[in-house]
PyMOL Python script that loads the backbone (N, CA, C, O; Angstrom):
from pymol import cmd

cmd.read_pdbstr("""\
ATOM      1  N   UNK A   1       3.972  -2.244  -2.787  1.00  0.00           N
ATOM      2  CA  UNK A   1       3.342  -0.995  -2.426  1.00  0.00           C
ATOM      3  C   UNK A   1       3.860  -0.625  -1.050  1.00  0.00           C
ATOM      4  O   UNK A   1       3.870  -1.262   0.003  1.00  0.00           O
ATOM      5  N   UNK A   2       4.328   0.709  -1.396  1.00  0.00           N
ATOM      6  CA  UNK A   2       4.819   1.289   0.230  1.00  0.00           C
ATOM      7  C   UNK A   2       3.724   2.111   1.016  1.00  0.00           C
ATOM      8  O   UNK A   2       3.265   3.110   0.460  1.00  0.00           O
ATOM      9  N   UNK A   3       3.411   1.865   1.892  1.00  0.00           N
ATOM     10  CA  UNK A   3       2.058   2.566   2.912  1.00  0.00           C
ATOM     11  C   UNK A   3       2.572   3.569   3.778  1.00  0.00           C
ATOM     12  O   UNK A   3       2.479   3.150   4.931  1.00  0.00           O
ATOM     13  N   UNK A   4       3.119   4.807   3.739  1.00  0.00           N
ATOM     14  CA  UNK A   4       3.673   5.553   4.887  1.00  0.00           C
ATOM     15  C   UNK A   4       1.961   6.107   5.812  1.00  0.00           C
ATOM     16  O   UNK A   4       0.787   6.080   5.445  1.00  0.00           O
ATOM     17  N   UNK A   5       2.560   6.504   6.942  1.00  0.00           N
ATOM     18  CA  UNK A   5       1.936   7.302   7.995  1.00  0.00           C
ATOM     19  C   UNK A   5       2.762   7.607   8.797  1.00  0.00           C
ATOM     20  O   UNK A   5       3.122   6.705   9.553  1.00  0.00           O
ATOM     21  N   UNK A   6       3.370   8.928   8.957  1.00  0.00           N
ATOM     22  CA  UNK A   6       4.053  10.162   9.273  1.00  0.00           C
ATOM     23  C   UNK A   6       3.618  10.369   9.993  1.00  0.00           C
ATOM     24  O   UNK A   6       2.396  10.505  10.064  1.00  0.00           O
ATOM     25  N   UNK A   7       4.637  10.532  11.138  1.00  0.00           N
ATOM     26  CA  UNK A   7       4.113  11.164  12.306  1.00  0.00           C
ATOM     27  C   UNK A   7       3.243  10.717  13.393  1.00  0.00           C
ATOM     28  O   UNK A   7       2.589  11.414  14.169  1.00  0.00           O
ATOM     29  N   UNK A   8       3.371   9.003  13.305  1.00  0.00           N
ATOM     30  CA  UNK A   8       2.165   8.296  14.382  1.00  0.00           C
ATOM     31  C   UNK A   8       3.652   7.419  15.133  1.00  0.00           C
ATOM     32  O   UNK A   8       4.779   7.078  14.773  1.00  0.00           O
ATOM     33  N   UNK A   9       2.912   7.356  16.190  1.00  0.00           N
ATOM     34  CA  UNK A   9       3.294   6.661  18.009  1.00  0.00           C
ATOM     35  C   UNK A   9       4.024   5.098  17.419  1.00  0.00           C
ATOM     36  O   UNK A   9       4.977   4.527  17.949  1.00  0.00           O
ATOM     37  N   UNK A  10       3.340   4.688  16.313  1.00  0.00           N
ATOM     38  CA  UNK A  10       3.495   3.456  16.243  1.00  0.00           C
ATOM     39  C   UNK A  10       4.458   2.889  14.782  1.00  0.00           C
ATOM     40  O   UNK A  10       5.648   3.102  14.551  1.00  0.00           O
ATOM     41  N   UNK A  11       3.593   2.224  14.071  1.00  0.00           N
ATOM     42  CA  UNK A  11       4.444   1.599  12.528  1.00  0.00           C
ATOM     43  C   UNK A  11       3.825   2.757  11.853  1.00  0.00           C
ATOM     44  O   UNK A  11       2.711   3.269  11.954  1.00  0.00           O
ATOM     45  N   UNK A  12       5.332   3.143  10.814  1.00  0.00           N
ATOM     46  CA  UNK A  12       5.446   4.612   9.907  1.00  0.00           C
ATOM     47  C   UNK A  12       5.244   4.190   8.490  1.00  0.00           C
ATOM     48  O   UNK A  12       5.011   4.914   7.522  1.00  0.00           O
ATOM     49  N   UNK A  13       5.426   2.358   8.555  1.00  0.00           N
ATOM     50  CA  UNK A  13       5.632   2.155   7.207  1.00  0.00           C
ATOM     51  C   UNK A  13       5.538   0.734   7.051  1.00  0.00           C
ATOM     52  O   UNK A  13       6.155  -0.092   7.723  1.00  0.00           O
ATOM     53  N   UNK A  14       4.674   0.484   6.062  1.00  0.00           N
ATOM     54  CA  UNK A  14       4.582  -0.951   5.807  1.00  0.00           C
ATOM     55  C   UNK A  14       4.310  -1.306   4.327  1.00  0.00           C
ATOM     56  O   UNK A  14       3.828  -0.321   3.767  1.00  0.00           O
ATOM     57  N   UNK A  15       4.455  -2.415   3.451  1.00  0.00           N
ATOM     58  CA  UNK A  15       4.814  -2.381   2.234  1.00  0.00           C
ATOM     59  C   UNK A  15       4.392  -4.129   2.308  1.00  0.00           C
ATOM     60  O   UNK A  15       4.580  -4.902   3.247  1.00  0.00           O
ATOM     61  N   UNK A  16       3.680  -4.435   0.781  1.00  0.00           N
ATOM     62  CA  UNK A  16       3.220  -5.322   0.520  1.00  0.00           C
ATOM     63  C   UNK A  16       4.379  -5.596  -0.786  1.00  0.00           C
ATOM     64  O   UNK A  16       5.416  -5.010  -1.095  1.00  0.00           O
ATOM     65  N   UNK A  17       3.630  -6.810  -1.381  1.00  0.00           N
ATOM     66  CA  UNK A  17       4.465  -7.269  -2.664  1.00  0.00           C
ATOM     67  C   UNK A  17       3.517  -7.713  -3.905  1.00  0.00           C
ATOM     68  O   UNK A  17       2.776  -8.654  -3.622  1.00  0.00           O
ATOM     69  N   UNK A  18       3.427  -7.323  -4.933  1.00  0.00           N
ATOM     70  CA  UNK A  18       2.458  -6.973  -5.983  1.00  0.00           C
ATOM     71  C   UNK A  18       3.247  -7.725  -6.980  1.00  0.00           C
ATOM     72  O   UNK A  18       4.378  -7.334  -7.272  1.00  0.00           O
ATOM     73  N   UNK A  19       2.566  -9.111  -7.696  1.00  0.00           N
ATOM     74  CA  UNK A  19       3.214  -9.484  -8.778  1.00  0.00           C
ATOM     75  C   UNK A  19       3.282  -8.405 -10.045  1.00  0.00           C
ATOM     76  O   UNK A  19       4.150  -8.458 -10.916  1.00  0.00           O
ATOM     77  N   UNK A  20       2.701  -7.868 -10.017  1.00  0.00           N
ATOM     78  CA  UNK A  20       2.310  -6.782 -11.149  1.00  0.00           C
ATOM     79  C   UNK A  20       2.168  -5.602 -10.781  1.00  0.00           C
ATOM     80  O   UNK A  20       1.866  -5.462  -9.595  1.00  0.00           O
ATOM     81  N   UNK A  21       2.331  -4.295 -11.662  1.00  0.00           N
ATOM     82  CA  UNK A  21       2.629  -3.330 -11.673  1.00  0.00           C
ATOM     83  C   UNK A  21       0.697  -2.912 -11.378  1.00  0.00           C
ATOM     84  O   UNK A  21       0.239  -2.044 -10.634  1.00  0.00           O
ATOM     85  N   UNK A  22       0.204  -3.553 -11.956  1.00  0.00           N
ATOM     86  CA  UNK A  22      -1.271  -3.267 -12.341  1.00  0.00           C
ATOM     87  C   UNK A  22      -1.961  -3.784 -11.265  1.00  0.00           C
ATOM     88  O   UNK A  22      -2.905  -3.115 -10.843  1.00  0.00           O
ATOM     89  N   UNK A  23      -1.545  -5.418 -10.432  1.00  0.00           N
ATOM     90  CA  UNK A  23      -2.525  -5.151  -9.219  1.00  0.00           C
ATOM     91  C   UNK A  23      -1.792  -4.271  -7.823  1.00  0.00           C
ATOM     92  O   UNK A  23      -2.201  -4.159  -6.667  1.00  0.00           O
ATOM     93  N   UNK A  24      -0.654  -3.773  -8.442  1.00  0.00           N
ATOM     94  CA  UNK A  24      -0.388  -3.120  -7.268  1.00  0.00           C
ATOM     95  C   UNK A  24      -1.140  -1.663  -7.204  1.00  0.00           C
ATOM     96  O   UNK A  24      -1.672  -1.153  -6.218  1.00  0.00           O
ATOM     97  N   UNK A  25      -1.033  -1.142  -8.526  1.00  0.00           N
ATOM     98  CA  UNK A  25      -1.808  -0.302  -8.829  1.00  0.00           C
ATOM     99  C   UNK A  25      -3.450  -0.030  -8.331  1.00  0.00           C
ATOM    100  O   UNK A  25      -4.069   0.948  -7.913  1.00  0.00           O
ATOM    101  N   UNK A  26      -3.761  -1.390  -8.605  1.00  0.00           N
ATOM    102  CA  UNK A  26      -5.501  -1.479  -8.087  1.00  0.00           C
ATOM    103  C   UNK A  26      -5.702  -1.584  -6.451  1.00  0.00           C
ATOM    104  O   UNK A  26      -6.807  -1.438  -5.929  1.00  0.00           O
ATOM    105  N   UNK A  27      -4.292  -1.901  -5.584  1.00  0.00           N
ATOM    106  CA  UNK A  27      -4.500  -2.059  -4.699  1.00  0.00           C
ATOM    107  C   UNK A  27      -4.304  -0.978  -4.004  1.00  0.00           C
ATOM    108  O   UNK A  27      -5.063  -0.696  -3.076  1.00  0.00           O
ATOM    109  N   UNK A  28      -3.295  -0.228  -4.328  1.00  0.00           N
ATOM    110  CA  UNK A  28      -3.223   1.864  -3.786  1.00  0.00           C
ATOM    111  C   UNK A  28      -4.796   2.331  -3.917  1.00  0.00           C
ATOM    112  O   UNK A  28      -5.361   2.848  -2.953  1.00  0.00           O
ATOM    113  N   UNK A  29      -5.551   2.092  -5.330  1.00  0.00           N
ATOM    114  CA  UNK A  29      -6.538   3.135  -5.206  1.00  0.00           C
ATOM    115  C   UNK A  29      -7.537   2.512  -3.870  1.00  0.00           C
ATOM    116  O   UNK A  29      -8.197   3.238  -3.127  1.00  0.00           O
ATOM    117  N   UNK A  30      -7.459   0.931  -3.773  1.00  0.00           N
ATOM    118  CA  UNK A  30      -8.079   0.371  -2.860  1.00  0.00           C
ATOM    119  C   UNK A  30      -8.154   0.893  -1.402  1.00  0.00           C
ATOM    120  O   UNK A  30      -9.053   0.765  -0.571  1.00  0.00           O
ATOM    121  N   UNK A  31      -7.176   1.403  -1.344  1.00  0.00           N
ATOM    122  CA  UNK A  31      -6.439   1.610   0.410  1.00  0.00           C
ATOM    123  C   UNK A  31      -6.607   3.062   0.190  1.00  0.00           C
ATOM    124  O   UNK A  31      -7.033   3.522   1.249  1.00  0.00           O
ATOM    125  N   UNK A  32      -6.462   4.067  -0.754  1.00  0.00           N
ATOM    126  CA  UNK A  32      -6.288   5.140  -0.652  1.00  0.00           C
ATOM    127  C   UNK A  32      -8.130   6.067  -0.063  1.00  0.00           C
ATOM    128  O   UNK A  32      -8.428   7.000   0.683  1.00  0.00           O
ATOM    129  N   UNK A  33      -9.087   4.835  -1.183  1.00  0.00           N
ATOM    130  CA  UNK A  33     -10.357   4.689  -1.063  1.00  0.00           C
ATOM    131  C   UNK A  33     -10.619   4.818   0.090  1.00  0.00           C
ATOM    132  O   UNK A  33     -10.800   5.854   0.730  1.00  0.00           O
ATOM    133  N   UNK A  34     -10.664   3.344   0.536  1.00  0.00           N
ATOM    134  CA  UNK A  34     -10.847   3.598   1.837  1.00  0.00           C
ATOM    135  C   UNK A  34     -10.228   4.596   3.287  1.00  0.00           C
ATOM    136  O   UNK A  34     -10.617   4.756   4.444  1.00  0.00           O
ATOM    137  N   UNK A  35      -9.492   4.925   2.757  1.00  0.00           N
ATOM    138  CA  UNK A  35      -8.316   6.147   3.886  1.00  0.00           C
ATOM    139  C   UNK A  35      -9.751   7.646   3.616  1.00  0.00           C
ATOM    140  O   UNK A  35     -10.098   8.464   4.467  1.00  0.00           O
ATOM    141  N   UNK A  36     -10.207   7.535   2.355  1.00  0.00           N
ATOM    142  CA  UNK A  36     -10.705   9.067   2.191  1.00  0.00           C
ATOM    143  C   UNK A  36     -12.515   8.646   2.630  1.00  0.00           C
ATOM    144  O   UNK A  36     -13.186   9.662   2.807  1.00  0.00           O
ATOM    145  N   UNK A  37     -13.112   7.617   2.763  1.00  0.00           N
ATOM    146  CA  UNK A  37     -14.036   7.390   3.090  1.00  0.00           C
ATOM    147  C   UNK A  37     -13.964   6.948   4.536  1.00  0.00           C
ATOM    148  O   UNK A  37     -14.926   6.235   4.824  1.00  0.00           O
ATOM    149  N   UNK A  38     -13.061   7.167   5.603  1.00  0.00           N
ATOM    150  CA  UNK A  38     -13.029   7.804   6.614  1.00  0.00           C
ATOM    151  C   UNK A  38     -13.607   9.087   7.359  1.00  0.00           C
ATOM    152  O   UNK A  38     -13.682  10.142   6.730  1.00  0.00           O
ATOM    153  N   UNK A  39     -13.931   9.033   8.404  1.00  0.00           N
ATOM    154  CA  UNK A  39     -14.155  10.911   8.951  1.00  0.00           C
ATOM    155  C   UNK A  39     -12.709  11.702   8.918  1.00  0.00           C
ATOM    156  O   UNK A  39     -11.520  11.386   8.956  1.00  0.00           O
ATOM    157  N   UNK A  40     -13.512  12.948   8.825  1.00  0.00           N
ATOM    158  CA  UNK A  40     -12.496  13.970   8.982  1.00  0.00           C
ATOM    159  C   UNK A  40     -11.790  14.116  10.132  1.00  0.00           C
ATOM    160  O   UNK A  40     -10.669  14.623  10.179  1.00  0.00           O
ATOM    161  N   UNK A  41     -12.538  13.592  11.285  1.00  0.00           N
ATOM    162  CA  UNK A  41     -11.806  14.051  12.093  1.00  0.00           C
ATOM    163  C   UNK A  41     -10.422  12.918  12.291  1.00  0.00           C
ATOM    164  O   UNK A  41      -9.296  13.151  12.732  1.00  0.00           O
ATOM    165  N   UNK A  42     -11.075  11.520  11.730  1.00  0.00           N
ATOM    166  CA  UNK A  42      -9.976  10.260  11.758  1.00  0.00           C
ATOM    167  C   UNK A  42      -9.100  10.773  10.424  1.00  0.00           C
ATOM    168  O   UNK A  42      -8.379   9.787  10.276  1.00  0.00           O
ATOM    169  N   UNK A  43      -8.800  11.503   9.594  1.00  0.00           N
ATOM    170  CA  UNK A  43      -7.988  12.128   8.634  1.00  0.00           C
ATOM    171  C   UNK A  43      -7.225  13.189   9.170  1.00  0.00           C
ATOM    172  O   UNK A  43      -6.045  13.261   8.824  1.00  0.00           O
ATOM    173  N   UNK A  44      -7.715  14.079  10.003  1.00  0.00           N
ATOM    174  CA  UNK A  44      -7.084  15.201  10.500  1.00  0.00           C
ATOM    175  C   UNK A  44      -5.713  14.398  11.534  1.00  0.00           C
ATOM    176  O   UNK A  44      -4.570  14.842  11.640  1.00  0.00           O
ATOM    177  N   UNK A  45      -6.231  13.210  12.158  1.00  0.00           N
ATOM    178  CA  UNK A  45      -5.013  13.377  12.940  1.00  0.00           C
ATOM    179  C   UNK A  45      -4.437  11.580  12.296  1.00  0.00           C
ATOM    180  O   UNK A  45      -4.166  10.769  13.181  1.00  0.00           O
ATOM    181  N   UNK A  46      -4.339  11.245  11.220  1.00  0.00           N
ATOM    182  CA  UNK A  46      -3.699  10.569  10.460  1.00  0.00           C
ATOM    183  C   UNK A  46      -3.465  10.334   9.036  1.00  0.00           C
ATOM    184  O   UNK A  46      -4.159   9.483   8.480  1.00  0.00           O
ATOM    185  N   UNK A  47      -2.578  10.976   8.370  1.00  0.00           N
ATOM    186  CA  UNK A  47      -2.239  11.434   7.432  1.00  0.00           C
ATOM    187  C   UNK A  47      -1.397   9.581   6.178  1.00  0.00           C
ATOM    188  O   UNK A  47      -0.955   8.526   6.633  1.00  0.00           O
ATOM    189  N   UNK A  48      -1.456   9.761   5.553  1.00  0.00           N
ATOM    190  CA  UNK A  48      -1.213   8.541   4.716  1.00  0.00           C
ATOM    191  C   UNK A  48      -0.905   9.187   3.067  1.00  0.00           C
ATOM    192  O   UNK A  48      -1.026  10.305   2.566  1.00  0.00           O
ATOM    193  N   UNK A  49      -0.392   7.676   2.494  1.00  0.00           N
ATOM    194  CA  UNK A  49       0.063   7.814   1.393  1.00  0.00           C
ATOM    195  C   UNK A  49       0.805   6.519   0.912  1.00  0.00           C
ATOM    196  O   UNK A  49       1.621   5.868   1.566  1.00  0.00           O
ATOM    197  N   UNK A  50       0.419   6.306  -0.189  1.00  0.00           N
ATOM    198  CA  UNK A  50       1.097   4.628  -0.875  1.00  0.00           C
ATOM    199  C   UNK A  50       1.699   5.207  -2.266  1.00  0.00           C
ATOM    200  O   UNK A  50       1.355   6.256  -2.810  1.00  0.00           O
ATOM    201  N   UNK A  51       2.896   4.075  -2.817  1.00  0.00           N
ATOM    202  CA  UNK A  51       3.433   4.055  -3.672  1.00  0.00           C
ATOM    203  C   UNK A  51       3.342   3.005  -4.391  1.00  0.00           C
ATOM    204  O   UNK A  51       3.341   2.007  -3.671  1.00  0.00           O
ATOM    205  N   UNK A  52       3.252   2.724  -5.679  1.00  0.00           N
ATOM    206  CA  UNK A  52       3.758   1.415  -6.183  1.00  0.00           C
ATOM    207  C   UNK A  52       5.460   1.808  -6.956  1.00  0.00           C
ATOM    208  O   UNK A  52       5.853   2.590  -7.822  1.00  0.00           O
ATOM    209  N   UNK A  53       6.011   0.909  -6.186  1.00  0.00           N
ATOM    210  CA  UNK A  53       7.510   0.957  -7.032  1.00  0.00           C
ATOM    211  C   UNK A  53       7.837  -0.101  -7.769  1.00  0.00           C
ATOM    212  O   UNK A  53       7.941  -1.180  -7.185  1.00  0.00           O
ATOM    213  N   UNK A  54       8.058  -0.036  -9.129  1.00  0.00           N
ATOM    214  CA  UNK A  54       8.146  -1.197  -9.816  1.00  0.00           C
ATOM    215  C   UNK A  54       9.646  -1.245  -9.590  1.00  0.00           C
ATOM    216  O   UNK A  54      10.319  -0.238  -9.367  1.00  0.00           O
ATOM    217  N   UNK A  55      10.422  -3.245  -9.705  1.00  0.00           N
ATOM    218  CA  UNK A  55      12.154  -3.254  -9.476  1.00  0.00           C
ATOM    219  C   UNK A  55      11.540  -4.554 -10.565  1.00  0.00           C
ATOM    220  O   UNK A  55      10.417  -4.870 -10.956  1.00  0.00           O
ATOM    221  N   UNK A  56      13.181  -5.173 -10.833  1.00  0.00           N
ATOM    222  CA  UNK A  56      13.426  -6.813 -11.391  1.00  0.00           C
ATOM    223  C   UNK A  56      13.499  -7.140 -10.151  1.00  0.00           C
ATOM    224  O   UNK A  56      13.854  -6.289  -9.335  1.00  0.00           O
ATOM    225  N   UNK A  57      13.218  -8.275  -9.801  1.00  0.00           N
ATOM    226  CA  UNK A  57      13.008  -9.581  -8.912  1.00  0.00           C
ATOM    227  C   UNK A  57      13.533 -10.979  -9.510  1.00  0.00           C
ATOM    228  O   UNK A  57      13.418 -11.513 -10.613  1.00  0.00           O
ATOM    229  N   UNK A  58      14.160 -11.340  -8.303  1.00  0.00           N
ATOM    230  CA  UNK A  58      13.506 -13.377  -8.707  1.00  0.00           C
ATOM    231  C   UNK A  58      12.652 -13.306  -8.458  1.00  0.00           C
ATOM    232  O   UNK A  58      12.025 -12.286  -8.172  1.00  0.00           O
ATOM    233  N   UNK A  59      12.200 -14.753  -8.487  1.00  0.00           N
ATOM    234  CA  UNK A  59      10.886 -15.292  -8.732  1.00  0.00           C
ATOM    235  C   UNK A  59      10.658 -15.669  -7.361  1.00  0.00           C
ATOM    236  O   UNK A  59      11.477 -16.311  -6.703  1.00  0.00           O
ATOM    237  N   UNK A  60       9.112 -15.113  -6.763  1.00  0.00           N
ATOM    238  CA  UNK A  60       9.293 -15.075  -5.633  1.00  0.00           C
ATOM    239  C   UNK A  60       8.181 -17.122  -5.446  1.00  0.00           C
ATOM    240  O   UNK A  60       7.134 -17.611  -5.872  1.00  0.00           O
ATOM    241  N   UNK A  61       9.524 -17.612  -4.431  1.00  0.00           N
ATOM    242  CA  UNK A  61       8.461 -18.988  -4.631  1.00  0.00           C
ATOM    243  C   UNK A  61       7.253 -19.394  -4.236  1.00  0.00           C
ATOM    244  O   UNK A  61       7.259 -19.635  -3.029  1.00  0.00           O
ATOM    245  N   UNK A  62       6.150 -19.582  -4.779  1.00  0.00           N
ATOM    246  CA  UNK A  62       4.743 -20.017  -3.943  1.00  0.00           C
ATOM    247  C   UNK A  62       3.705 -18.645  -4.361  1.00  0.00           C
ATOM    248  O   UNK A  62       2.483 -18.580  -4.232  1.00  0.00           O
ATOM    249  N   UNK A  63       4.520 -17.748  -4.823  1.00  0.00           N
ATOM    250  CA  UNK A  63       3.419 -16.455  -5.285  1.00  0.00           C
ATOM    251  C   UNK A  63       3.319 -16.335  -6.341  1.00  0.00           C
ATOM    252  O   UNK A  63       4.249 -16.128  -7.121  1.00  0.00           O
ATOM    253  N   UNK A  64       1.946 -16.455  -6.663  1.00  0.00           N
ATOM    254  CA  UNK A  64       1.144 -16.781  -8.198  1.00  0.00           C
ATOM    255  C   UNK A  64       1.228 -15.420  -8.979  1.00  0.00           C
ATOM    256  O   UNK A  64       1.692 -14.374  -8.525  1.00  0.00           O
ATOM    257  N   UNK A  65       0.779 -15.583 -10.040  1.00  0.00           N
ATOM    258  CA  UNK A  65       1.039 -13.743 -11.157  1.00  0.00           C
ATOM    259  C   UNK A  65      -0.144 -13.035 -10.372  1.00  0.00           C
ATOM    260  O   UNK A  65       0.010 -11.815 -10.428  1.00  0.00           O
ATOM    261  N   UNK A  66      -1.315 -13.414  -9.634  1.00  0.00           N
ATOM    262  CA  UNK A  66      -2.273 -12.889  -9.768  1.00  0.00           C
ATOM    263  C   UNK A  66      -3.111 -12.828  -7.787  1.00  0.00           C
ATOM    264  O   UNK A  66      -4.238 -12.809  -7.292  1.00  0.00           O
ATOM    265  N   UNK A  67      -1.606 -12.817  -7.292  1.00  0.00           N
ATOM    266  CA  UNK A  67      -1.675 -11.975  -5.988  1.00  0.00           C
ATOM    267  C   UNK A  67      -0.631 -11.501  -5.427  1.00  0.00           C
ATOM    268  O   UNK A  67       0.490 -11.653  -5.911  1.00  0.00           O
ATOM    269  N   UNK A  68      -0.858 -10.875  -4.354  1.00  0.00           N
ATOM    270  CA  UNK A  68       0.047 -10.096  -3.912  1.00  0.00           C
ATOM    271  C   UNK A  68       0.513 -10.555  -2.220  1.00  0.00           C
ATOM    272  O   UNK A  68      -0.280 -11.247  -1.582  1.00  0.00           O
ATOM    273  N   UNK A  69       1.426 -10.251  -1.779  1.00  0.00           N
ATOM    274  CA  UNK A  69       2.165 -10.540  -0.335  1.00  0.00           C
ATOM    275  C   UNK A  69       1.850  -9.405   0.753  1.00  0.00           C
ATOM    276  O   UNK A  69       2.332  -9.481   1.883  1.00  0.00           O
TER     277      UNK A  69
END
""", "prot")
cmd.dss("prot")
cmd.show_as("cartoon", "prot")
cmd.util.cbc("prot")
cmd.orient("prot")
């Protein structure tokens, strides 16, 4: 999952690693959740947005089907 925030002083972009298409999935609405159950005024001046991009991989070592990095 890719996490942008556009336009801030600091980190624009940060990205986790999702064995699955599906908990990466559960984990956007997670973050997106919480981004909109924020105030408005903490929304007005930080803007966001996540992706899940599915690729082929090796096998990443020590990470189980059923978490994420």
């Amino acid at each position: 999952m890719i996490m942008s925030t556009p336009n801030q002083p600091t980190v624009k972009y940060n990205a986790s690693i999702y064995s699955t298409e599906a908990l990466c999935m559960e984990a956007r609405e997670g973050y997106m959740e919480a981004f909109e159950a924020k105030s408005a005024e903490y929304k007005k001046g930080m803007k966001t947005e996540a992706f899940c991009i599915p690729f082929e991989s090796f096998p990443v070592i020590g990470m189980s089907e059923l978490m994420g990095a």
